[in-house]
C-alpha positions as CSV (number, residue, x, y, z in Angstrom):
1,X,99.3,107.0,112.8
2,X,96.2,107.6,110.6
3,X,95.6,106.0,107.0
4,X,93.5,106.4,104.5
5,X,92.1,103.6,102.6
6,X,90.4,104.5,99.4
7,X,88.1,101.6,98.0
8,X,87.6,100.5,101.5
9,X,84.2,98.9,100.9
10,X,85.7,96.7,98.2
11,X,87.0,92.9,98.2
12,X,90.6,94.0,99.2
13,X,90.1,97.1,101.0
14,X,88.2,95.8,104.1
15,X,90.2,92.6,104.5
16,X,93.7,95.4,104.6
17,X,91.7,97.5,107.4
18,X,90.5,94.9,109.4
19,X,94.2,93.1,109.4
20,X,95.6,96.8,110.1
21,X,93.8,97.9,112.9
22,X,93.9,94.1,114.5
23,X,97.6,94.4,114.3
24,X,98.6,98.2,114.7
25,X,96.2,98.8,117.6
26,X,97.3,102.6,118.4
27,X,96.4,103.8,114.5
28,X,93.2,104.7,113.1
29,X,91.5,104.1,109.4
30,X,89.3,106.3,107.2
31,X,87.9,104.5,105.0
32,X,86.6,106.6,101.6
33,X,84.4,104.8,98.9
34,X,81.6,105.6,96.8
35,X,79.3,103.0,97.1
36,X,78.9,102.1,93.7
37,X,77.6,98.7,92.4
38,X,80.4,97.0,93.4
39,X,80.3,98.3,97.2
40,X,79.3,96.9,100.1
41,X,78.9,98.4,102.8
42,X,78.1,95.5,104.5
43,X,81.6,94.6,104.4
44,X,82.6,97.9,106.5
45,X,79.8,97.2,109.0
46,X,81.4,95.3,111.1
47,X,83.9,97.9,111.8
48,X,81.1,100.7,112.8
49,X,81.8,100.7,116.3
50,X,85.5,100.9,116.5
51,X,86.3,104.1,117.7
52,X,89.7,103.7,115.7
53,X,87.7,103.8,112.1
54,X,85.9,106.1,110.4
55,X,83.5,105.2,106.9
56,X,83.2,108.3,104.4
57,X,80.7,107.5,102.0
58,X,82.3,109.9,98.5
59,X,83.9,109.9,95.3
60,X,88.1,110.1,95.0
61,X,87.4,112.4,91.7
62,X,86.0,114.9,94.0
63,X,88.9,117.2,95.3
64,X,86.9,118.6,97.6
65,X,85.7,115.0,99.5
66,X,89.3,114.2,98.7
67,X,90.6,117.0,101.1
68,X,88.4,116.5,103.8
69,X,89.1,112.7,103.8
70,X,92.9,113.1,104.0
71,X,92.7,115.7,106.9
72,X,95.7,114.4,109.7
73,X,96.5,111.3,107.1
74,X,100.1,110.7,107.0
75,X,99.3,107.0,104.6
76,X,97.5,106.8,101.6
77,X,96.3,103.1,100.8
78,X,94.8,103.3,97.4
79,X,92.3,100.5,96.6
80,X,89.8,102.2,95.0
81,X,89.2,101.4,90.8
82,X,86.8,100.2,88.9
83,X,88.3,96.8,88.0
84,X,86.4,94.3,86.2
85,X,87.8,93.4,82.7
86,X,84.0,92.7,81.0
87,X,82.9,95.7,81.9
88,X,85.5,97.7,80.7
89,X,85.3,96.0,77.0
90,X,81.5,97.1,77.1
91,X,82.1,100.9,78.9
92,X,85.5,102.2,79.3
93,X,84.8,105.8,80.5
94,X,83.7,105.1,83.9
95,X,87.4,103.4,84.2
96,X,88.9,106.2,82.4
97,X,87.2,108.1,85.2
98,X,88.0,106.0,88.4
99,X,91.4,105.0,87.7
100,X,93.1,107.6,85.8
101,X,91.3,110.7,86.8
102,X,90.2,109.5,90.4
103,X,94.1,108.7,91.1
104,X,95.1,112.0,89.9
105,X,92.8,113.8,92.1
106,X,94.3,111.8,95.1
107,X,98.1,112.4,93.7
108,X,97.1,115.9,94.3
109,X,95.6,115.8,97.5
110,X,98.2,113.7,99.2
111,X,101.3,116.6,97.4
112,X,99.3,118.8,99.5
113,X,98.8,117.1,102.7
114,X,102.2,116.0,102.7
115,X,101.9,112.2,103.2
116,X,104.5,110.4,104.4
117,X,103.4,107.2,102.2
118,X,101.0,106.9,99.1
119,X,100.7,103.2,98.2
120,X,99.1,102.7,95.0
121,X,97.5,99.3,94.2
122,X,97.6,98.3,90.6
123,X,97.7,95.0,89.1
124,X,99.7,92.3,86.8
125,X,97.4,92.7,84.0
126,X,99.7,96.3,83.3
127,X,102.8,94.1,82.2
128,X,99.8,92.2,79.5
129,X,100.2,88.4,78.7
130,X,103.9,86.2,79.0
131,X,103.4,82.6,77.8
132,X,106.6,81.3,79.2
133,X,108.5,83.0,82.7
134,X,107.9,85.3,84.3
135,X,107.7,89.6,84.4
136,X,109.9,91.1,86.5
137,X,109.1,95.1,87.6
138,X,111.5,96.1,85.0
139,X,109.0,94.6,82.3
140,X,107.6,97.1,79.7
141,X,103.7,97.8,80.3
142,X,101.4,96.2,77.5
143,X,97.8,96.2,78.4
144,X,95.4,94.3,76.4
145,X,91.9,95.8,77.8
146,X,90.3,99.3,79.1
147,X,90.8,98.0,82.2
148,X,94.6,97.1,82.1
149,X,95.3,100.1,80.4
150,X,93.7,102.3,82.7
151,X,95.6,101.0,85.6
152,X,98.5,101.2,83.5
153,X,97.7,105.1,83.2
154,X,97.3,105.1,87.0
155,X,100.7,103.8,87.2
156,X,102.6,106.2,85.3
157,X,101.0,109.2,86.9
158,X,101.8,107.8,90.2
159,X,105.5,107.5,89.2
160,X,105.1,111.2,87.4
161,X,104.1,112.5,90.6
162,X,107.2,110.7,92.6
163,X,109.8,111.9,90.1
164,X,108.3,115.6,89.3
165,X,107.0,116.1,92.9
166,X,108.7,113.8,94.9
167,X,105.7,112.4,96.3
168,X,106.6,109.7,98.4
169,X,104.5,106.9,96.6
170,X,105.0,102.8,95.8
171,X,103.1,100.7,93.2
172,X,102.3,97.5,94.5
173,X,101.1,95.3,91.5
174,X,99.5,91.9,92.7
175,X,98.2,88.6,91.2
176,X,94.7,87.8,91.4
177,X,93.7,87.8,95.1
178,X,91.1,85.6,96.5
179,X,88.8,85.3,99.4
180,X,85.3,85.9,101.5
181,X,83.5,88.9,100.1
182,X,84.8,89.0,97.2
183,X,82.4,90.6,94.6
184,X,80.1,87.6,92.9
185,X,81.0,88.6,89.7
186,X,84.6,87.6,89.6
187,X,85.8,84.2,89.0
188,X,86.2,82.1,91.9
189,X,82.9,83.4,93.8
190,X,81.1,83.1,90.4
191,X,82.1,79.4,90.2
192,X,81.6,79.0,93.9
193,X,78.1,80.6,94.4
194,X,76.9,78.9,91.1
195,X,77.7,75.6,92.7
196,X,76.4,76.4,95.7
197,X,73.6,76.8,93.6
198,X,73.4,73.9,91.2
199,X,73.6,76.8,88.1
200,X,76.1,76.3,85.8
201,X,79.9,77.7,86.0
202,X,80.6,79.6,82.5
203,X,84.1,79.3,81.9
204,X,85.9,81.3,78.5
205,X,87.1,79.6,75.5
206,X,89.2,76.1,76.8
207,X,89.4,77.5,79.9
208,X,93.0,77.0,79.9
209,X,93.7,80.8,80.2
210,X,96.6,81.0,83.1
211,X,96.3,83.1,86.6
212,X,98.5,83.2,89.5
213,X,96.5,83.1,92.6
214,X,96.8,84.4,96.5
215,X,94.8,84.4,99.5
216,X,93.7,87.9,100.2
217,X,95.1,87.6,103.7
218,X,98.0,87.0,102.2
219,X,98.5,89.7,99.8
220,X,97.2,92.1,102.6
221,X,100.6,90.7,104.7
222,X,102.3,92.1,101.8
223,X,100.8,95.4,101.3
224,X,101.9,95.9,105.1
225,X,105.6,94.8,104.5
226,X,105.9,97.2,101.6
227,X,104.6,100.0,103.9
228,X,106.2,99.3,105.9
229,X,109.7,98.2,104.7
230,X,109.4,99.2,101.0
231,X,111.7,101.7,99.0
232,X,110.0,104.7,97.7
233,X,109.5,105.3,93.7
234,X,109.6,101.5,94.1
235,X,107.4,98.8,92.1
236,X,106.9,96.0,94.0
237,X,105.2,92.7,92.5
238,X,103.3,90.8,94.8
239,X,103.0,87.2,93.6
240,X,101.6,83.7,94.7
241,X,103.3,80.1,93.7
242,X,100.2,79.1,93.0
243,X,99.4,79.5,89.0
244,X,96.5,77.5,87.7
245,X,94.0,77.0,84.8
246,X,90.7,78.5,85.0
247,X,89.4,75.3,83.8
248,X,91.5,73.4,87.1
249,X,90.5,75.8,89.5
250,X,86.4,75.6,88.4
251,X,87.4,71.8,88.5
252,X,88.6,71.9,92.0
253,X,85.6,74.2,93.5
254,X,83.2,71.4,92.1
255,X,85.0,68.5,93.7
256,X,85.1,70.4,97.0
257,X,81.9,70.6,96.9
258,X,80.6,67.5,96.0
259,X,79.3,68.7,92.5
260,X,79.7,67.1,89.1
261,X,81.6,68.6,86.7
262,X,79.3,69.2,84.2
263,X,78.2,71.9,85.6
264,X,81.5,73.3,83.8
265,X,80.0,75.4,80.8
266,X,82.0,76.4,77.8
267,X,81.3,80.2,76.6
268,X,82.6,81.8,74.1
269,X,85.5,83.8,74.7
270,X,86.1,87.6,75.4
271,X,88.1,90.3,73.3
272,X,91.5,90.3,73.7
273,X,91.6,87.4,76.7
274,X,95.1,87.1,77.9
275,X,96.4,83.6,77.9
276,X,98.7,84.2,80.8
277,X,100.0,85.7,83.6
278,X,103.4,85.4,85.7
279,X,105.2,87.9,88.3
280,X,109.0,87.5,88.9
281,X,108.2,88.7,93.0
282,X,112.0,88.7,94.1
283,X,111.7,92.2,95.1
284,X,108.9,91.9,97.9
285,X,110.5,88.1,98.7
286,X,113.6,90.2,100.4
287,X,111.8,92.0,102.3
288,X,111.1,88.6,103.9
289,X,107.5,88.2,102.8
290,X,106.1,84.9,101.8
291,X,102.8,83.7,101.3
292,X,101.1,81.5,104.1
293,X,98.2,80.0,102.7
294,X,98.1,77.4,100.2
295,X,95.5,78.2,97.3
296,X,94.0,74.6,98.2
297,X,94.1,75.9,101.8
298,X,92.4,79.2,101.0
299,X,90.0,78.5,98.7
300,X,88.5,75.7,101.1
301,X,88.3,78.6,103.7
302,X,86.7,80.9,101.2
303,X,84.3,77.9,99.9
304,X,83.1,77.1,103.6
305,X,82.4,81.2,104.0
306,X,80.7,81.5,100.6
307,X,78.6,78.8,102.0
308,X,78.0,80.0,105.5
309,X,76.6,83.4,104.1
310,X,74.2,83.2,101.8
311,X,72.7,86.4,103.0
312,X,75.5,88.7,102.0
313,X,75.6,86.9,98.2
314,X,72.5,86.4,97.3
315,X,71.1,89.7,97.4
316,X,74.2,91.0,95.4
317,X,73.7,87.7,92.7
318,X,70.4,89.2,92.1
319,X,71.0,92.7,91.7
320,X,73.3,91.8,88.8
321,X,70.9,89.8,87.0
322,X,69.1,92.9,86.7
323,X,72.1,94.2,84.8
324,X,72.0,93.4,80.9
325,X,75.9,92.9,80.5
326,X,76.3,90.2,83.3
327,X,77.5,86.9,82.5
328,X,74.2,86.0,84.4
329,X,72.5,86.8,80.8
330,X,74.7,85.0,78.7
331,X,74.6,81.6,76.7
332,X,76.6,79.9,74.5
333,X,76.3,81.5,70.7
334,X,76.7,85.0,70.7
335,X,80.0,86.8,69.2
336,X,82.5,87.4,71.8
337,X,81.8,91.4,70.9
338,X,78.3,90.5,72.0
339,X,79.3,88.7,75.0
340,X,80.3,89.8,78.3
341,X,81.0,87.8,80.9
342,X,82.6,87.1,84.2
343,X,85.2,84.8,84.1
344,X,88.7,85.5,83.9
């Protein structure tokens, strides 16, 4: 069988191709992404001489580079978006661009090459904020930034596309994954690097603001069940048992490592922060899914490679300070409409 992964030189993307191909050993990957800021292609690199995976370096709005890629693909493994919420409050076209248009383009070319799968990643932020239980797939969509709302978009044309064209296609709609090479500008390598680095760990508001949490090698487990097992026109909510406080998990990443906890700095908050999320994940749970890593577990395996590779951070860390919206610019006192950070 041959997939194609869009997004593949992500956080998520090369974590699911390297746990495919170690454990369907007859398939082979092509791996599409554009390279943009937020790409590294150091994460593929590793994978250059495996006859079984291929690296296209293009953009998914391009039908053209879309065609080509998804020659002899019967799976679609959708990754690719732009996803970060800060950036989307400052600039929302490029999003409108990636994740609305880009997932079109990809509906399209998939109808045509008549895939047997197209699995669309979203995310919980679709279903917007629940203070008390949790959202089941049934929940009504309520985004509360670009971002959200452009996957939410995503979402609906992928469904438009199963019921008008009966495309074979599943949204799989996870909780915040974690893990090595994940992008420093999210939360837990933000914290983790900071520390790393005696520099302070900017944290929103209270810091009280609620996420579920899963081990990337986790969620990747459960990408492959729903390929694999899943319903089509099916939602599928992939989510964790481990919910925590920002202002817990910073906590725990500084006693972990041995730093004080003042390094904990109070920002202002963002636009529109969502106080919490929570997935009702019975769907995925009877497929006989459940996670194996403990967020204590994994985020002490994803502290000790943070630490062990300095060399594949750092040079990312300092590209974004060159960038005048990172949180790597900010201090306390500005208005949260001036400020845009990086923490959840």
């Amino acid at each position: 069988m041959r997939l194609l992964v869009t997004g593949g030189a992500g956080f998520i993307g090369p974590h699911f191709i390297r746990h495919w191909l170690k454990h369907h050993a007859d398939d082979e990957v092509v791996t599409l992404d554009l390279l943009t800021y937020a790409g590294v292609r150091a994460s593929v690199e590793e994978l250059a001489g495996d006859p079984r995976h291929q690296f296209l370096q293009g953009d998914i709005c391009d039908p053209v580079t879309v065609q080509q890629a998804m020659q002899g693909c019967e799976i679609v493994v959708h990754f690719a978006a732009e996803t970060h919420v800060d950036r989307s409050i400052t600039n929302a076209a490029p999003f409108v661009r990636t994740n609305v248009e880009g997932t079109q383009v990809l509906l399209r070319g998939a109808l045509e090459a008549e895939v047997k799968r197209f699995i669309h990643i979203s995310t919980d932020e679709v279903y917007g904020p629940i203070l008390d239980g949790a959202q089941t797939e049934e929940a009504s969509l309520a985004p509360r930034s670009p971002y959200a709302a452009s996957k939410a978009a995503a979402d609906l044309l992928v469904h438009a596309y199963q019921q008008t064209h009966e495309l074979p296609a599943l949204i799989i709609r996870p909780t915040n994954a974690f893990g090595p090479r994940q992008f420093p500008e999210k939360f837990i390598p933000v914290c983790i690097t900071n520390a790393l680095e005696d520099q302070p760990l900017p944290l929103y508001g209270d810091g009280l603001h609620r996420r579920g949490w899963l081990f990337v090698e986790d969620l990747c487990r459960a990408i492959e069940r729903i390929l694999e097992a899943g319903e089509v026109g099916t939602i599928y909510n992939v989510g964790s048992g481990g919910e925590r406080a920002n202002v817990d998990v910073a906590k725990l990443i500084l006693q972990l490592l041995g730093k004080p906890q003042t390094l904990i700095q109070h920002v202002p908050d963002r636009p529109g922060h969502d106080r919490r999320y929570a997935m009702d994940d019975t769907k995925l749970r009877s497929l006989g899914w459940r996670p194996r890593v403990t967020f204590e577990d994994g985020l002490r395996a994803t502290i000790v490679w943070y630490r062990d590779h300095p060399q594949w951070w750092r040079p990312l860390k300092a590209r974004l300070r060159e960038d005048p919206y990172h949180w790597l610019h900010r201090t306390p006192g500005p208005s949260p409409r001036q400020a845009v950070g990086a923490v959840l």
